[in-house]
C-alpha positions as CSV (number, residue, x, y, z in Angstrom):
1,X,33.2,-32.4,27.3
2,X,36.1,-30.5,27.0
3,X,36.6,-27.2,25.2
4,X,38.9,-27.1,21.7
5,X,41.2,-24.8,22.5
6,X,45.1,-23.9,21.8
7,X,47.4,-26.2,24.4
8,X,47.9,-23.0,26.1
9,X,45.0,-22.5,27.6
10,X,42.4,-24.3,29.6
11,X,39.2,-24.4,30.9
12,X,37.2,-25.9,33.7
13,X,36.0,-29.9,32.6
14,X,33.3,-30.9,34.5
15,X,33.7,-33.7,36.9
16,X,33.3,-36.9,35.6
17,X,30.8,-39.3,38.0
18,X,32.9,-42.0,36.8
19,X,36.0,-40.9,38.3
20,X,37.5,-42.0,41.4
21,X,37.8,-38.9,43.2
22,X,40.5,-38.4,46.5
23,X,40.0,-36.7,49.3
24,X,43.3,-34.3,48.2
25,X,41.3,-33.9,45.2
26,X,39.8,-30.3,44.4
27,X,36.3,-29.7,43.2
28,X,37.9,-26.8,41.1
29,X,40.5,-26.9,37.9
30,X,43.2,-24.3,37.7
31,X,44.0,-22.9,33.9
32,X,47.7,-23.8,35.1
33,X,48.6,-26.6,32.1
34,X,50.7,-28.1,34.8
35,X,47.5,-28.5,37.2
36,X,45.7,-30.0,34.5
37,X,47.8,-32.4,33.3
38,X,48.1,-33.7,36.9
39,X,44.6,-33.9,37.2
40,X,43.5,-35.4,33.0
41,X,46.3,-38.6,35.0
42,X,44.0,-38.7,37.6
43,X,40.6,-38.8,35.8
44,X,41.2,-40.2,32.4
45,X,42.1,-37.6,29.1
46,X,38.6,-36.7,28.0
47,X,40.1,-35.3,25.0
48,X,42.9,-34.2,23.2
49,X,44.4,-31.3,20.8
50,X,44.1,-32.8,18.0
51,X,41.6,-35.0,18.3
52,X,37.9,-33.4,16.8
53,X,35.7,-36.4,17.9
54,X,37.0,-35.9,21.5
55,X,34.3,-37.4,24.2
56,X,31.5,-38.4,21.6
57,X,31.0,-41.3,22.8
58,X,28.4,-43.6,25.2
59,X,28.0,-42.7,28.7
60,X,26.7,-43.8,32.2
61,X,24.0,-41.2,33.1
62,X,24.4,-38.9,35.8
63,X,22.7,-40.1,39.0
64,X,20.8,-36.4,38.7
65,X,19.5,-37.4,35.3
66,X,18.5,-40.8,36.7
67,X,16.5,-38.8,39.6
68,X,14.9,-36.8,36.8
69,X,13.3,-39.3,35.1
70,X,14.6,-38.2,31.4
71,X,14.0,-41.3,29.6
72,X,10.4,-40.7,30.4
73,X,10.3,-37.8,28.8
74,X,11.4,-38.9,25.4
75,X,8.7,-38.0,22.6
76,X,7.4,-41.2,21.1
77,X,5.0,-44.0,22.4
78,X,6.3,-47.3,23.7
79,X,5.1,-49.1,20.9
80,X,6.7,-47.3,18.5
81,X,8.0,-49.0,14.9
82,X,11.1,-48.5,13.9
83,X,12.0,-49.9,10.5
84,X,15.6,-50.0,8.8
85,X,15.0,-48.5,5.2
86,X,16.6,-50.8,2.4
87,X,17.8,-48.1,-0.3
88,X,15.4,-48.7,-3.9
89,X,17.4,-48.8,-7.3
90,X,17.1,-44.9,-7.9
91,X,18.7,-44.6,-5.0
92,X,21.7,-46.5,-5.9
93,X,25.0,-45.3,-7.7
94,X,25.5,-47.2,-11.2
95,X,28.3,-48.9,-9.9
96,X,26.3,-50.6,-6.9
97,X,23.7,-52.0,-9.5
98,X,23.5,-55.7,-11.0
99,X,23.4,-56.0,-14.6
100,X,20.0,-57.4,-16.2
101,X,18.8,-59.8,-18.7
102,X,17.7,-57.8,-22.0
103,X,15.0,-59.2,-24.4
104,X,15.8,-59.0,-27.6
105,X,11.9,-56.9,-28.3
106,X,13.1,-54.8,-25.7
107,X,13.5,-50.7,-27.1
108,X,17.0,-49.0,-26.6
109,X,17.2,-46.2,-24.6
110,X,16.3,-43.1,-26.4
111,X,19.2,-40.5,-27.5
112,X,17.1,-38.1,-24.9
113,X,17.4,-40.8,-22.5
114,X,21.0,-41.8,-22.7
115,X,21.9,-37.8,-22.5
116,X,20.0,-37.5,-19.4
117,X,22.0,-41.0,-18.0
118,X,25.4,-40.0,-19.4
119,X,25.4,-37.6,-16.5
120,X,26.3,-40.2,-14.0
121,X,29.1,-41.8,-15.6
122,X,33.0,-40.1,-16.3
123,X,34.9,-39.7,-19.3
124,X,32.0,-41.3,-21.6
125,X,30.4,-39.8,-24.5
126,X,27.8,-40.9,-27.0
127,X,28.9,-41.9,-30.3
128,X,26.8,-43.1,-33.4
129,X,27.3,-46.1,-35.7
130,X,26.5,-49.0,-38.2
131,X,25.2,-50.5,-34.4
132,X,23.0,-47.8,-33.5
133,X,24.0,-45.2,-30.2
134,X,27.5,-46.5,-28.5
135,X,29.0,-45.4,-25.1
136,X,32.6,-44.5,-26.2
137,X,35.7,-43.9,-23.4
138,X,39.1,-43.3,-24.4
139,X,42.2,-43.4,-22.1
140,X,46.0,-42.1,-22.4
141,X,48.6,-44.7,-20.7
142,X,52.1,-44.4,-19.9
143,X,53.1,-47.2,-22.8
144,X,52.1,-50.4,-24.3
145,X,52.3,-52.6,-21.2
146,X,50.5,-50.2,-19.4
147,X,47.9,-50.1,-21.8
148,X,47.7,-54.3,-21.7
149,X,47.2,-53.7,-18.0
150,X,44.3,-51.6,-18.4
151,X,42.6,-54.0,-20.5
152,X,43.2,-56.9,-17.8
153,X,41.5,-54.4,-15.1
154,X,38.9,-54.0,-17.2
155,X,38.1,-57.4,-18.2
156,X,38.3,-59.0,-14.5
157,X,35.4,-55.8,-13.6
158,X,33.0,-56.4,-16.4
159,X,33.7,-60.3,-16.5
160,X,31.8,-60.1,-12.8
161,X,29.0,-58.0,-14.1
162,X,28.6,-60.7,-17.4
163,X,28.5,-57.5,-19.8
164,X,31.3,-56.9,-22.0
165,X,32.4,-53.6,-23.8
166,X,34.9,-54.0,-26.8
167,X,38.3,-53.1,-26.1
168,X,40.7,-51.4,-28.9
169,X,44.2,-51.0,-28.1
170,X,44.7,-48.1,-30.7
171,X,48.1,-46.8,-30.5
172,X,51.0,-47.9,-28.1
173,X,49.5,-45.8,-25.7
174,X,45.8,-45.5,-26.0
175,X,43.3,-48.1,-24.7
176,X,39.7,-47.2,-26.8
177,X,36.1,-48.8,-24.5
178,X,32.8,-49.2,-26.4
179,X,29.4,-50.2,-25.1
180,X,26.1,-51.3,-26.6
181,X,23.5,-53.9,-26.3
182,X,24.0,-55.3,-29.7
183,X,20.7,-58.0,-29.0
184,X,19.0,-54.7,-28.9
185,X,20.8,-52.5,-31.4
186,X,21.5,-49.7,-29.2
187,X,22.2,-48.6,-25.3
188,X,20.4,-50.5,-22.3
189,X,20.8,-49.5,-18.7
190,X,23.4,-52.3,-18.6
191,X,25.7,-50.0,-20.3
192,X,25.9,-47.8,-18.3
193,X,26.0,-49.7,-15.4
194,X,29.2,-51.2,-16.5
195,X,30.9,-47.9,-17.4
196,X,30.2,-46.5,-14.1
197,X,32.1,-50.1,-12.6
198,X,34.8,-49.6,-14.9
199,X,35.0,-45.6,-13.9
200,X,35.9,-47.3,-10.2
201,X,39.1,-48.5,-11.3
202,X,42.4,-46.9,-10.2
203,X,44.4,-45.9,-13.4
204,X,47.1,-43.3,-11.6
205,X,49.8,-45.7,-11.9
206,X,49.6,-46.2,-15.4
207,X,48.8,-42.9,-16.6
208,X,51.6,-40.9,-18.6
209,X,54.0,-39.7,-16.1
210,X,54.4,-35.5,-16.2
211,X,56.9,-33.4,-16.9
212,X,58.8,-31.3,-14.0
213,X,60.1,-27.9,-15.4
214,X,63.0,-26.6,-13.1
């Protein structure tokens, strides 16, 4: 593999087995960058300046390494298992989880609870009402159509994940998102799970535009 280095300078490569070498060919590299861009034609560029990943990649192994035996020395036994872990639910973002049937005897999450949960979700803060503990996000758009559009992003996201929030178009420019589980009179993980989808979408474009000072 080569060595990352300014253009300037070079240093020997080793030889590559897959290379068709010529008898003209030399066994050495010069640190001319003339010599060496004669001789990366010849062989094949194993890297470049500003490529990082350079020569990472498979190879054919040496016919000294096939002599040596190396893939008989690999730690393990033959009948090793190996097994492809499937991530559990814990280990899974908000946003990558599917939204679940609630029973109506089921308990709402605990204030303690939704505190501890609020942590994985942007822009959302708790807020208390006539329908128990709410999930409350408020966002600043450019103008009125913008904030329409919002609302239309919002509703495609959550009308896949079959849990709605309630959607206030305050002012001109303000769009106003609240969550509950009203079957339950209070917060359920579904919740949450939908304001971390609708934290996913992109809301540059219609954010107010700022002011340049010259």
């Amino acid at each position: 593999m080569a060595t990352f280095l300014s253009n300037a300078i070079s240093l020997p490569l080793p030889s590559n087995p897959l290379a068709r070498r010529t008898p003209s060919s030399s066994s050495s590299w010069s640190c001319s960058p003339s010599r060496r861009s004669r001789g990366a034609r010849k062989r094949g560029v194993l890297a470049q300046g500003g490529d990082f990943l350079g020569d990472f990649g498979a190879r054919d192994p040496f016919p000294a390494e096939i002599e040596s035996n190396f893939c008989e020395n690999v730690v393990g036994n033959v009948d090793t298992e190996h097994k492809i872990l499937i991530p559990n639910l814990s280990a899974l973002s908000l946003a990558q989880r599917s939204c679940q049937p609630v029973s109506p005897s089921q308990r709402p999450l605990r204030f303690e609870e939704a505190e501890k949960i609020l942590n994985k979700v942007v822009g959302w803060r708790l807020v208390d009402g006539d329908g128990g503990t709410r999930l409350q996000c408020i966002w600043k758009v450019r103008d009125y159509g913008c904030g329409i559009e919002l609302i239309n992003r919002i509703y495609r996201v959550v009308d896949a994940a079959g849990h709605y929030p309630n959607l206030h178009l305050e002012q001109p420019n303000q769009v106003m998102a609240e969550l509950c589980t009203s079957s339950i009179g209070g917060l359920s993980w579904n919740d949450f799970i939908v304001a971390a989808k609708i934290d996913q979408i992109k809301t540059l474009d219609l954010l107010p535009k700022k002011r340049i000072w010259a």
